[in-house]
C-alpha positions, 0 to 999 in steps of 0.5 A: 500500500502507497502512502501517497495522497490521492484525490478520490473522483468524487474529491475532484468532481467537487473542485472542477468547476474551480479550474480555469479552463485549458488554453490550446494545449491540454492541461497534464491529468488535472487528479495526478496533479493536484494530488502532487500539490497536496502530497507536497505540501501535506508532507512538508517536502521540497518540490523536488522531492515528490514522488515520482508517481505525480509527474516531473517536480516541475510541474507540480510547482509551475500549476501551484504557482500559476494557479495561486497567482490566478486565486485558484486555490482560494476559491475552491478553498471558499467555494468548499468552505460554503458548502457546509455548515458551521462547524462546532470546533475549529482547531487551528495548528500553526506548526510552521510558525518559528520563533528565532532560537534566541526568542526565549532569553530577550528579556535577558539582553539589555535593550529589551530590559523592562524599563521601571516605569510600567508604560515603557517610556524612559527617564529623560522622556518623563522628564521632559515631558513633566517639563514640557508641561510645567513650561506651558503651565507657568506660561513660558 
């Protein structure tokens, strides 16, 4: 058993009508392709490394790039998402969100030390400031 990803005939039946039609030549086998992208990107690979069982890397990535350009895939993101309910959960998972490795420690630098004063300003600040409006008060 494979553990690539397929599209079922039923999956691309409903993202079809989301496709551009085909200029002139016809397009590669839309199911292996698209099947590509997922697999790919599900997986977290580089394009170059895609199974040989989707077709060349470079066509996989010229589709995704073409087709994201054009909004392809964001409108069968949002014509798949009209078609059903509102869902009672979501789960969102970001696991490519990464923080620099120094993230954790930079309180620990001098330039991001918490300044005494709560609202982030510094001395000569304040006291500028308090001068400004002592000036103004007194009239000068």
């Amino acid at each position: 058993m494979s553990d690539h990803f397929w599209l079922s005939d039923e999956q691309l039946k409903r993202i079809e009508p989301y496709f551009p039609l085909s200029h002139g030549i016809p397009r590669v086998d839309d199911k292996r392709v698209i099947s590509g992208i997922i697999h790919v990107l599900k997986g977290g690979l580089q394009w170059r490394d895609a199974p040989a069982d989707y077709g060349p890397h470079k066509t996989l990535y010229n589709r995704f790039i073409r087709w994201s350009k054009m909004g392809i895939f964001d409108k069968i993101f949002v014509g798949l998402a009209a078609d059903q309910d509102i869902p009672e959960h979501l789960q969102i998972d970001a696991p490519h969100l990464k923080a620099h490795r120094t993230a954790a420690s930079l309180l620990n630098l001098p330039h991001f030390v918490r300044r005494d004063d709560e609202r982030g300003c510094s001395r000569s600040y304040r006291a500028n400031k308090r001068r400004t409006k002592l000036q103004t008060s007194c009239g000068l």
